[in-house]
C-alpha positions in Angstrom: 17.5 -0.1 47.4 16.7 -2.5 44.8 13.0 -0.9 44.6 14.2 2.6 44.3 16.7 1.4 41.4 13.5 -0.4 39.5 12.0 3.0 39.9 14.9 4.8 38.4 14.8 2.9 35.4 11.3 2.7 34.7 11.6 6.7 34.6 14.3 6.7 32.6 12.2 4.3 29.8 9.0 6.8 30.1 11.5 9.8 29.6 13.2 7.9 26.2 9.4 6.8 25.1 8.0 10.6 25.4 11.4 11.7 23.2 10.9 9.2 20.8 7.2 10.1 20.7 7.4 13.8 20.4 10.7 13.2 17.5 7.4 11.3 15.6 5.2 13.9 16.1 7.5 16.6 14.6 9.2 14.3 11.9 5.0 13.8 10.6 4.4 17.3 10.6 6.8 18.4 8.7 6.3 15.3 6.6 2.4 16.1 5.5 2.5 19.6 6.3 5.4 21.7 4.2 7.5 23.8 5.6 7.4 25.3 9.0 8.6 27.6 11.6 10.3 25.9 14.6 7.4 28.4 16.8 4.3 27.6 14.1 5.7 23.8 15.4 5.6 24.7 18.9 2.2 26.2 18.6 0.8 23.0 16.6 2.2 20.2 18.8 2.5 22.1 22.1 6.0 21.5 22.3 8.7 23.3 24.4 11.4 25.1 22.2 13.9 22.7 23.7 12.3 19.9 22.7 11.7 20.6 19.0 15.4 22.5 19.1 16.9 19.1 20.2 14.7 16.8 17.6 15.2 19.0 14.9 19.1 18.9 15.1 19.0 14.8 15.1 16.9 15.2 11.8 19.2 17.6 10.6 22.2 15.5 11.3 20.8 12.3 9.3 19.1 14.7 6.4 15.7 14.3 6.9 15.0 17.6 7.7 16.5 21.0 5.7 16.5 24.6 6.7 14.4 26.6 4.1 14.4 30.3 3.3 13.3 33.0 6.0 10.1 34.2 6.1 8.8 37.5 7.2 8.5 38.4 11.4 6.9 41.1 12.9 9.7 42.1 14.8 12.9 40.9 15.6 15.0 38.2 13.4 13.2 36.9 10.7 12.8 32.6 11.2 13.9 30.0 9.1 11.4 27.7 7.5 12.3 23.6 8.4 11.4 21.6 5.5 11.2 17.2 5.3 13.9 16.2 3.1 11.8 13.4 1.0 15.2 12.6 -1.0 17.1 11.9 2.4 16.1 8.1 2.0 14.8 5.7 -0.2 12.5 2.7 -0.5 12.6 -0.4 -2.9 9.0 -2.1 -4.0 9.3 -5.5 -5.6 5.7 -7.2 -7.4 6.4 -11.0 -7.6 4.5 -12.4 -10.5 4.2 -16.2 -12.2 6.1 -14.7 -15.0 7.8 -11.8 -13.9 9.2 -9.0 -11.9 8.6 -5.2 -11.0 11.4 -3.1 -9.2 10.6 0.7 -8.0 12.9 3.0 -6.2 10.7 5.8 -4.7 11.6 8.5 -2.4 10.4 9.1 0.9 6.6 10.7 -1.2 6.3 7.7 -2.5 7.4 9.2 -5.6 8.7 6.4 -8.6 12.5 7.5 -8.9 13.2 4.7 -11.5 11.9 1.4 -12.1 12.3 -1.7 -14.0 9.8 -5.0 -15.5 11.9 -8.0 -16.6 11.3 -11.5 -17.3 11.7 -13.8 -14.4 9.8 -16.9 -13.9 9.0 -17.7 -10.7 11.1 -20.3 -8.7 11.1 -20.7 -4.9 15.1 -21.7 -4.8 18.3 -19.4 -3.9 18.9 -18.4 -7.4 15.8 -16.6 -8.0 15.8 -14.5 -5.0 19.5 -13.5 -5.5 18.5 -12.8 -8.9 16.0 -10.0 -7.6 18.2 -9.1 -5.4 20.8 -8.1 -8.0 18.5 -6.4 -9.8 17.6 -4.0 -6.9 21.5 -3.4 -6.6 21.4 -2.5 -10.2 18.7 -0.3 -10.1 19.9 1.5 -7.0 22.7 2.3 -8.7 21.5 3.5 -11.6 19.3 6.0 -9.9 22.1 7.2 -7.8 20.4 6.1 -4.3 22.6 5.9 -1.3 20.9 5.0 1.1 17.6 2.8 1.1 15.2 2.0 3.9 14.5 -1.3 3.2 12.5 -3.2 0.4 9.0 -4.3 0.4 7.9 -7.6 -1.7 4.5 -7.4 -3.1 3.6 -11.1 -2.7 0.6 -12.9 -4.6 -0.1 -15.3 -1.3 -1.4 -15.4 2.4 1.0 -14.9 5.5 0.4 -16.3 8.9 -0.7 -13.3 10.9 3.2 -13.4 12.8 4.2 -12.8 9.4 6.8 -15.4 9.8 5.8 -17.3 6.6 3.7 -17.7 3.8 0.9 -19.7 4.3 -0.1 -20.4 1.1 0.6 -18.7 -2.6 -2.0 -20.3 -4.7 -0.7 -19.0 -8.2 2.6 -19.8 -7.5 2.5 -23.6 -6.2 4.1 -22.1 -2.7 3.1 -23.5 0.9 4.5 -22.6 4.6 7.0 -21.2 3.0 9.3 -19.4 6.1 10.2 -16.0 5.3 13.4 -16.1 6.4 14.5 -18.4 3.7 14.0 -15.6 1.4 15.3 -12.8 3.3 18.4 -14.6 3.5 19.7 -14.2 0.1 19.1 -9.7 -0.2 21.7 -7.3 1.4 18.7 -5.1 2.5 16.1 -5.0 5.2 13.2 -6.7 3.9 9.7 -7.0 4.3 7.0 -9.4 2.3 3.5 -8.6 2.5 0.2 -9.4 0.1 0.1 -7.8 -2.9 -3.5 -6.7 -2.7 -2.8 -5.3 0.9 -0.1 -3.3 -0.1 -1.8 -2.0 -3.0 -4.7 -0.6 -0.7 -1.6 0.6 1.5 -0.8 3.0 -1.3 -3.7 3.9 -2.6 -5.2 4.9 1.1 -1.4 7.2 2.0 -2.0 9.0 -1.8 -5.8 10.2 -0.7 -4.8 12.9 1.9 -7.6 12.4 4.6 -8.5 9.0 4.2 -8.0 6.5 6.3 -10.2 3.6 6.8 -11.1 1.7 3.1 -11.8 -1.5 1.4 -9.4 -1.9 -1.1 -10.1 -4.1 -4.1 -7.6 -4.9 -7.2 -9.4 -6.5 -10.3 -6.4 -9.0 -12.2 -7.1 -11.4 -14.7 -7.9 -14.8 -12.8 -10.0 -12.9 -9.6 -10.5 -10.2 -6.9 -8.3 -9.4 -4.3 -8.9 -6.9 -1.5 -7.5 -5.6 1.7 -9.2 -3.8 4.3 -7.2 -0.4 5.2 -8.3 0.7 9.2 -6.3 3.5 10.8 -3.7 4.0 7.6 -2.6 0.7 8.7 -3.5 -3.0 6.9 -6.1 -4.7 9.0 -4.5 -7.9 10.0 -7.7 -9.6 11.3 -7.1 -12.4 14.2 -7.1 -15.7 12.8 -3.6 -17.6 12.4 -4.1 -17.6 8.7 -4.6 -13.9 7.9 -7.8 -13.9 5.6 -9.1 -10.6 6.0 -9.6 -8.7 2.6 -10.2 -12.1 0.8 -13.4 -10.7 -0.6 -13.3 -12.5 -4.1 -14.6 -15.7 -2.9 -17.5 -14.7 -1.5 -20.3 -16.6 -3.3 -22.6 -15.0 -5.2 -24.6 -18.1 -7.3 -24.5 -21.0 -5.0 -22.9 -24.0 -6.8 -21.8 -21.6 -9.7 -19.2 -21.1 -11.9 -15.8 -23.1 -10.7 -13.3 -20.9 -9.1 -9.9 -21.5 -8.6 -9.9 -21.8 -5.2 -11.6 -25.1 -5.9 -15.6 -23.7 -4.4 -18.0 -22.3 -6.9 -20.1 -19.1 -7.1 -17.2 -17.2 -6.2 -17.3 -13.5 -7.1 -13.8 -14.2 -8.7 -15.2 -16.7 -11.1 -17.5 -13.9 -12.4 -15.5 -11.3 -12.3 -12.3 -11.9 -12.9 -10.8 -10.0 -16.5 -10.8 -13.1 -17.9 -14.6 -12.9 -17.9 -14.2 -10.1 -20.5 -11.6 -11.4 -22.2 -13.6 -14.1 -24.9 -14.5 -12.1 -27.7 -11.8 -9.6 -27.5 -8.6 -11.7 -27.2 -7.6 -10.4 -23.9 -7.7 -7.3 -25.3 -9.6 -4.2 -22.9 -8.8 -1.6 -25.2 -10.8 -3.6 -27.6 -13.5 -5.2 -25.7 -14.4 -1.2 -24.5 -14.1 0.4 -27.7 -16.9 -2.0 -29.0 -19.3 -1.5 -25.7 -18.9 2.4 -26.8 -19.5 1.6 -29.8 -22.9 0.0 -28.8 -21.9 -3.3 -30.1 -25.3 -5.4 -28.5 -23.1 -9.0 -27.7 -20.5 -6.7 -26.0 -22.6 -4.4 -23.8 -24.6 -7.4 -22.7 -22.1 -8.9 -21.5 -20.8 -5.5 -19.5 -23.6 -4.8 -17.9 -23.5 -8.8 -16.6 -20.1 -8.2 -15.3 -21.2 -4.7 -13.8 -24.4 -6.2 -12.6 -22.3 -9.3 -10.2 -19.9 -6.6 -9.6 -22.4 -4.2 -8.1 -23.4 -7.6 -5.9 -20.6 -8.3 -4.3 -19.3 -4.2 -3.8 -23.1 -4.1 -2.2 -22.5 -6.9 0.6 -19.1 -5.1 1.5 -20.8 -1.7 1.6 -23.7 -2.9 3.8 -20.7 -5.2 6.1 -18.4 -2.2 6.2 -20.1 1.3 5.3 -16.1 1.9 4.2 -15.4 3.7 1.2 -14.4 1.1 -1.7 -11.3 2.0 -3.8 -11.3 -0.2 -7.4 -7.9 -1.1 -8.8 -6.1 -2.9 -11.1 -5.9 -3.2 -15.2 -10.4 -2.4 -15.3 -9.2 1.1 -12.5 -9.1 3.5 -15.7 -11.8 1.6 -18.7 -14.2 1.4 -15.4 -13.8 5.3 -14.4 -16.5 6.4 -16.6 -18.8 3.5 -15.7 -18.3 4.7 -12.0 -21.7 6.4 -12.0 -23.3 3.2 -13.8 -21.8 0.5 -11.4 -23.0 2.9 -8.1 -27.2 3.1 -9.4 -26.1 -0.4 -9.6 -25.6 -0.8 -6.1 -27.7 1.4 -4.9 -30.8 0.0 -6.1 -30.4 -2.4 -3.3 -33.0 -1.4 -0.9 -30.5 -0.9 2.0 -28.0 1.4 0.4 -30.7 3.6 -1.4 -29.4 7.0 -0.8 -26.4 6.4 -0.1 -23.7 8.2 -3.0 -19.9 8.7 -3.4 -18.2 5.7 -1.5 -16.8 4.4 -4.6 -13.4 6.0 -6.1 -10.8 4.3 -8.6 -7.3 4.0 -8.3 -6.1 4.8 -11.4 -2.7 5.2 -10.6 -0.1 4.8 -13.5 2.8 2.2 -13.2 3.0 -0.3 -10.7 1.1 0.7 -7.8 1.6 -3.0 -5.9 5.0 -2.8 -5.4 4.8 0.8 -4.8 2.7 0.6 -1.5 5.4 -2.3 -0.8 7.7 0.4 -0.9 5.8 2.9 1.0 5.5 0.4 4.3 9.1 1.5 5.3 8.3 5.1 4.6 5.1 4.6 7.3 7.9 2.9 10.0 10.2 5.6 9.1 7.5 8.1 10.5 6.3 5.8 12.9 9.6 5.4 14.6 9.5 1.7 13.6 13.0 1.7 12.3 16.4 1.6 14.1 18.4 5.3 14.2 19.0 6.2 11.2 22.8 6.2 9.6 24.3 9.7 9.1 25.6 10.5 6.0 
């Protein structure tokens, strides 16, 4: 008796797992696909009617999903077009900095609804994190937003791979830090992740058709990077999750110093900071006078190009990944893009190989927006609980 009861239930899990499954599949269909037919879904997934029917009327019911206009039959009544309702939720994206703070509200495309900067020193006590936490209550508000998903917190540190704490946050003097000591002081579901991760997040969900890159922001004290595999961040194995940490490779053994205390580091040669001497950390400057053919400043760019094109070599030849470059250098280093590729190229290995390299040169905060978009993926992924109606 007992047997047959185990069997029951077992069925009963595999017939909840194919529902939940199948509500994905429609939900992400509609999501990257536009409008649809409820039969031009049944021909795409292989669905029965039933089935899409009964998921479609749960969408309906929380507002993810619409019904559009009619659109022309070839006999009969005309069908209604289903369309993803990208304003049905929203998503919060915090970038933690030394000195400050960045707050997005997107909707469900990832789209910036409204967004704020402010001044907020850094401070690993209660205060602080209520403080953000206020502002995202302020910020909701002010865009109107009823219901959000959850909020993201670009952090500047390493996680143990559980993603139970932070391992270590060099820039901001933070160690094995639990996680739960911060979630405890915001009213929302939250999630903290590496900043340089969740910037490759983003940028790898905005190129439609991508889906395995090395991601690699440029900030003023080094290089971070995050290996995208799948749409999803590559995690790696190791208890202290390192993957993406390409900015201390070494490149001149027993170099320049680097901040992570080693030397040769690709950081300590390319970092902004690098560029920043004769122009008073000024880019805008320090590229109008290599256009201008200024000799002291274009020796010095091709020097930064030539260790940059080094170190985007070894990744390319580890990898064979497209590389995505971002940070403040994404839109000065778009029109060198041809320049830093011969660059790389001329390595005998990669000769012939063209159009692996691509910039991000997103406008506004892309860190925190990627946080933001990591409750977007689990809301497609089925990843979050049911959702609230309205």
């Amino acid at each position: 008796m007992s047997v047959r009861r185990e069997l029951v239930s077992s069925k009963k899990v595999s017939n909840i797992s194919v529902r939940l499954i199948n509500e994905q599949r429609i939900l992400q269909q509609l999501y990257w696909h536009g409008g649809q037919t409820q039969l031009t879904l049944r021909n795409e997934l292989r669905l029965s009617s039933p089935t899409i029917t009964q998921a479609l009327q749960a969408f309906k019911e929380t507002g993810l999903v619409l019904e559009g206009p009619e659109v022309a039959s070839s006999g009969g009544r005309k069908p209604r077009l289903i369309t993803f309702n990208y304003d049905a939720f929203h998503s919060v994206g915090v970038e933690i900095r030394r000195h400050h703070i960045a707050v997005v509200v997107t909707d469900l495309r990832g789209q910036v609804v409204c967004e704020r900067t402010e001044s907020l020193p850094f401070e690993n006590v209660p205060a602080y994190w209520r403080s953000i936490n206020r502002s995202i209550h302020q910020l909701v508000d002010a865009a109107g937003v009823r219901r959000v998903l959850g909020v993201g917190l670009a952090f500047p540190g390493e996680l143990t791979l559980d993603g139970s704490a932070i391992e270590r946050a060099v820039v901001l003097g933070l160690r094995n830090e639990p996680l739960d000591n911060i979630r405890q002081h915001f009213d929302f579901d939250v999630t903290i992740e590496n900043a340089a991760n969740t910037a490759g997040f983003g940028a790898v969900w905005r190129a439609h058709g991508l889906e395995d890159a090395v991601y690699l922001i440029v900030t003023d004290n080094g290089i971070a990077g995050s290996l995208i595999v799948g749409s999803q961040i590559f995690q790696g194995t190791n208890a202290r999750r390192k993957v993406g940490a390409f900015g201390h490779m070494v490149l001149v053994p027993d170099g320049k110093p680097c901040f992570c205390g080693g030397r040769g580091c690709w950081s300590a040669y390319c970092a902004l900071s690098n560029l920043f001497a004769r122009s008073d950390g000024d880019l805008d400057q320090f590229f109008r006078r290599v256009r201008e053919g200024d000799p002291l400043y274009q020796q010095q760019w091709d020097s930064y190009l030539t260790y940059f094109a080094q170190a985007v070599g070894n990744i390319r030849l580890a990898l064979d990944m497209d590389i995505i470059i971002g940070g403040k250098i994404a839109r000065y280093l778009k029109e060198y893009l041809p320049l830093l590729e011969e660059k790389v190229v001329s390595h005998p290995s990669l000769q012939g190989d063209s159009n692996f390299l691509k910039v991000d040169d997103i406008e506004g905060n892309s860190l925190a927006i990627g946080a933001a978009l990591i409750f977007v993926d689990r809301l497609l992924s089925g990843k979050l609980p049911r959702f609230p109606l309205p």
